[in-house]
N, C-alpha and C positions, 0 to 999 in steps of 0.2 A: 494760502487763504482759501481759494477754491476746493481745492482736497480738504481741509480741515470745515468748510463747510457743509460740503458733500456729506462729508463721513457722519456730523452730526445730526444730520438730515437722515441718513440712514439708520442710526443706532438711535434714535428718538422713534423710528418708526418698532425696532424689536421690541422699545419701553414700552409704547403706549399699547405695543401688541398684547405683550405679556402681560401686561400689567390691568388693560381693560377684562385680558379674558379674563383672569384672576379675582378683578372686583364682582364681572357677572357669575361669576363659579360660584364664588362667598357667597353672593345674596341671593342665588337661587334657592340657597339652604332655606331659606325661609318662605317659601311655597309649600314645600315638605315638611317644615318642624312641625313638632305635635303642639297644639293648643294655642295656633295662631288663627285670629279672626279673617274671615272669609276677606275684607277689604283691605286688611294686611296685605295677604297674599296676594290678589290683584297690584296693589301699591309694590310690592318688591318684586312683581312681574312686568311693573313699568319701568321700573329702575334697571332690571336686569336689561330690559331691551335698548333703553335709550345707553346704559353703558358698555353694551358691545356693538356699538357704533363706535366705538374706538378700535379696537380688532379691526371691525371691516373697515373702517378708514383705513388701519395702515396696510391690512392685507394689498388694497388697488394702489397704495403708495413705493409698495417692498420693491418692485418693477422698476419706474422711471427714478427712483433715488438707486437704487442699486446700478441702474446702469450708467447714471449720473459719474458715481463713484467711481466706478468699475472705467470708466472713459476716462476722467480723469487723471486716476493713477495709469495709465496706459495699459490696463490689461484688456482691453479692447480698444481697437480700431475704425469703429464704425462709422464715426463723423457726429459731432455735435447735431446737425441738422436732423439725423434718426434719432439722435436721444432725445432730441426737443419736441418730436413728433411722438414719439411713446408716450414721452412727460403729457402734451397736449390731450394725448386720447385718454390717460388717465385719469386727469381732473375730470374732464368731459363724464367719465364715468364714474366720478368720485359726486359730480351735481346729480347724477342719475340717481345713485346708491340714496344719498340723503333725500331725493325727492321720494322716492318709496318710501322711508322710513317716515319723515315729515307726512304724508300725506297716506300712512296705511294703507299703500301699493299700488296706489294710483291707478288702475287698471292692468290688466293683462298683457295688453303688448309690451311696456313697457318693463313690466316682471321676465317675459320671454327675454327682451334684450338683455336685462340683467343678468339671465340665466345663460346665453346664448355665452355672452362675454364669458365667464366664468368656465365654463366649460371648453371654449375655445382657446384659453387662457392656458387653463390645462393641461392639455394635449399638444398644444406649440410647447412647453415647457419640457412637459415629459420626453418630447421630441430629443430638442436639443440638448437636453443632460444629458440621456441616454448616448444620443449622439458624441457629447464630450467625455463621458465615461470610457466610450468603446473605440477614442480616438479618429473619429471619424469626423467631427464637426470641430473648426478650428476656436475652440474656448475653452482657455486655461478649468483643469478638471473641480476645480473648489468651486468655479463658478456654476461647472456643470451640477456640481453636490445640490449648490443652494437652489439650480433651479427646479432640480425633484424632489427638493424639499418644499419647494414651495407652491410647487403642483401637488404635491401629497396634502399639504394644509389646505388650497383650495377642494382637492376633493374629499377631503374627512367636512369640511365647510359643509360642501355637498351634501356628503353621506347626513351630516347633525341637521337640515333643513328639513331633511326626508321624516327623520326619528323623530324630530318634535311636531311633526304634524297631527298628533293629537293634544298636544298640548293647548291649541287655542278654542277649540270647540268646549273643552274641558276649561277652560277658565273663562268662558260662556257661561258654562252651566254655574263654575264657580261666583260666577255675581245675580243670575237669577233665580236659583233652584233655593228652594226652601233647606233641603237633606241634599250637602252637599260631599258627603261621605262618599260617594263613587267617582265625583269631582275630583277631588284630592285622591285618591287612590289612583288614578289615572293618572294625573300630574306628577305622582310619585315617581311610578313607575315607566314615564315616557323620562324623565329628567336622571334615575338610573340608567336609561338604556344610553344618554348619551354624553355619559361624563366620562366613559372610558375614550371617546373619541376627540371630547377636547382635550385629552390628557395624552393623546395622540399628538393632536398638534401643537402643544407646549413642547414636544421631544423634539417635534420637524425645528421648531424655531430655535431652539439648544444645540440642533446639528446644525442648522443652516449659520449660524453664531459662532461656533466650533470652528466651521471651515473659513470662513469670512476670516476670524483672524489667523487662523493656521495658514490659510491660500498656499495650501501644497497645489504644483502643476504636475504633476506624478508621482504615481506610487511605487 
């Protein structure tokens, strides 16, 4: 009961992963089509935002349900009370994640902590793959897979935050500017620059998926 709960805790989080970035991918198209009205475009730039809040919901979820699972079926040892203390910091950071989003960033230190997380997140990760890859840190190697996969999606995350940083000034312009022809040209062309990197991380979650059910311990 617990394992079969776990598991769909987890594979609910690859769905809504995949499947939010997929609805925001689709409806970005429509910032870019030709011959859509300026408040269109706006309107399917709220939609794309408010629906890759599902992404980053399960991105901060892939952790504490992974290790949930991963304790469960016994390929880790760590003790319920660590996994419950991951779980705990997660949500913590899952109320943080929605209050930005809900409240359009709510200031600056609070972005910093979100960023701080995220990046710390990272590099703990990258850490101990690596480490389980090269045999040196005691975690079955599939586990070690998923977690540079998942340190890779957080920093493609990373990298797509940076690329779209002209995207908002530009949909500024796109709701006051009379000639908004440089508006959308710019929109165009920052939303090109970063659809090879979600498509990046659509492959991280198909490996990380891959291993999960393969969970070779050596190759």
């Amino acid at each position: 009961m617990t394992i079969a709960a776990f598991s769909l805790l987890h594979v609910l989080v690859f769905v809504y992963w995949l499947g939010g970035d997929l609805g925001a991918f689709y409806t970005s198209r429509y910032l870019t089509a030709d011959g859509v009205p300026a408040d269109r475009r706006l309107f399917a730039a709220k939609i794309v935002g408010d629906v890759d809040m599902a992404p980053r919901t399960s991105l901060i979820l892939a952790l504490p349900t992974g290790l949930a699972l991963a304790q469960s079926k016994g390929w880790l040892d760590w003790g319920w009370p660590i996994v419950g203390a991951v779980a705990t910091a997660a949500l913590g950071w899952l109320v943080l994640a929605w209050h930005l989003h809900l409240n359009h960033g709510a200031g600056d230190l609070w972005k910093k902590v979100d960023m701080a997380l995220r990046w710390g997140l990272a590099a703990t990760l990258t850490l101990g793959g690596l480490g389980s890859v090269a045999g040196i840190v005691p975690l079955p190697i599939f586990l070690g897979i998923k977690a540079l996969a998942l340190a890779g999606c957080i920093g493609l995350g990373l990298l797509i935050r940076r690329t779209l940083q002209p995207l908002f000034p530009a949909l500024g312009q796109l709701a006051s500017a009379a000639d908004t022809t440089q508006a959308e040209q710019t929109i165009q062309n920052t939303l090109n620059r970063a659809r090879p990197q979600v498509k990046g991380i659509w492959t991280l979650l198909l490996v990380a998926a891959f291993f999960g059910l393969w969970t070779p311990t050596s190759f």
